[in-house]
C-alpha positions in Angstrom: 101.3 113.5 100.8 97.4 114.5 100.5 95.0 111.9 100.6 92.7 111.8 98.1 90.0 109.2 99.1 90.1 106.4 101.1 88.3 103.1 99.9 86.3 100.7 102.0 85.3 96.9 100.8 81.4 97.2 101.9 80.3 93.5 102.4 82.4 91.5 105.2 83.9 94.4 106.1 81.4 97.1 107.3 78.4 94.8 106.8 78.4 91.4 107.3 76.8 89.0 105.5 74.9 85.3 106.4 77.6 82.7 106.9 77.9 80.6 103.8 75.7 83.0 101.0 72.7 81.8 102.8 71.4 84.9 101.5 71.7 84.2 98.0 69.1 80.9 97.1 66.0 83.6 98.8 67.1 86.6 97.3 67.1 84.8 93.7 64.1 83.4 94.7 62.1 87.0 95.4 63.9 88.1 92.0 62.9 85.2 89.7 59.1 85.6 91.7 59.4 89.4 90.5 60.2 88.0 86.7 57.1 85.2 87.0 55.0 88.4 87.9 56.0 90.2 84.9 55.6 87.6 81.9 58.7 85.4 82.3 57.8 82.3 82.1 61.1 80.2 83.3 61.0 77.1 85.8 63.0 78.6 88.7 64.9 74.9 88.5 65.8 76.2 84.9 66.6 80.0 85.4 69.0 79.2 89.0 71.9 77.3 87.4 71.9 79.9 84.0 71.6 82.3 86.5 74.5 81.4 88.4 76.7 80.6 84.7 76.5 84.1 83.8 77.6 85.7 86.8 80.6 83.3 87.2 81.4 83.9 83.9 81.3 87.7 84.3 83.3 86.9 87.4 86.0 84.9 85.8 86.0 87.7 82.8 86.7 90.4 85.4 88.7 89.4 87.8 91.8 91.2 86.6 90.2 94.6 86.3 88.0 94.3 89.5 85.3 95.7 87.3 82.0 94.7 88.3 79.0 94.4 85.7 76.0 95.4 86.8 73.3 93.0 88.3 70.7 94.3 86.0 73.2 93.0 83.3 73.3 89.5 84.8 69.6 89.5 84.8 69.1 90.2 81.5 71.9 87.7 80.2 70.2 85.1 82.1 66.5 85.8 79.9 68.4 86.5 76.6 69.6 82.6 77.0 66.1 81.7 77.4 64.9 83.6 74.7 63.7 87.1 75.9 64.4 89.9 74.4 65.4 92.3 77.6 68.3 94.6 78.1 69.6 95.5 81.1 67.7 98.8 81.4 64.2 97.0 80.7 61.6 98.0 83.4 61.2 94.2 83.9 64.9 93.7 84.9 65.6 96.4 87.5 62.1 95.7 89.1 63.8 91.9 89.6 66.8 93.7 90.5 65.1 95.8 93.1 63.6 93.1 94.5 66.9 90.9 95.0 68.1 93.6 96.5 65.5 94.0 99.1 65.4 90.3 100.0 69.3 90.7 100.1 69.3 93.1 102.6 67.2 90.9 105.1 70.3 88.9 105.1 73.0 91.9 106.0 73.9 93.4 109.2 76.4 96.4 110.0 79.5 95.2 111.8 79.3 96.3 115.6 83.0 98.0 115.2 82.0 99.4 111.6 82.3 102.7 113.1 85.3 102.9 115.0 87.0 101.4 112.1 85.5 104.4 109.8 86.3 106.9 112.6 89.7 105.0 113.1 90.3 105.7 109.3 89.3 108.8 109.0 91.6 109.7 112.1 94.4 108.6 110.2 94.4 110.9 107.5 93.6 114.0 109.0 
């Protein structure tokens, strides 16, 4: 049997994340502060609970396909329901996306056996 690819779940697994999403309340926070510096005008008390409506939904909606709709997607959702007319591809949204991401990634650390369980892998299907 060959071995076409071998998959690896990123987050818990090779990188851990903060206990308890503690990542998640600053890294909305830098990407609603990105939003406030581009025009939206949104209490962050308002945008946080849509926010967090439209990604459970798109959770809920997916979780038998495992597909996964892009944050920028999310993002623009959340400003549609407030009135804004953005798409997912709007400058506005991946600049907020961007900067989730960088705040996100304050919060993330590689697993100290991340390797040996790559090299371990890898071993495997030589």
């Amino acid at each position: 049997m060959r071995v076409k690819a071998v998959l690896f779940d990123l987050f818990d697994t090779l990188f851990l994340l903060e206990r308890d999403e503690a990542y998640y309340t600053p890294s909305l926070r830098k990407l609603y502060e990105s939003l406030v510096k581009n025009g939206i005008s949104i209490s962050f008390e308002k945008f946080k609970p849509i926010y967090f409506e439209i990604r459970d939904r798109h959770y809920s909606e997916t979780r038998q396909t495992l597909d996964e709709p892009h944050f920028n997607v999310r993002v623009s959702q959340t400003l549609k329901r407030f009135g804004y007319d953005v798409d997912a591809s709007d400058p506005i949204v991946a600049e907020a996306t961007t900067a989730f991401a960088t705040e996100f990634m304050n919060h993330v650390r590689l697993d100290d056996d991340a390797t040996t369980k790559t090299t371990l892998t890898a071993a495997l299907f030589q």
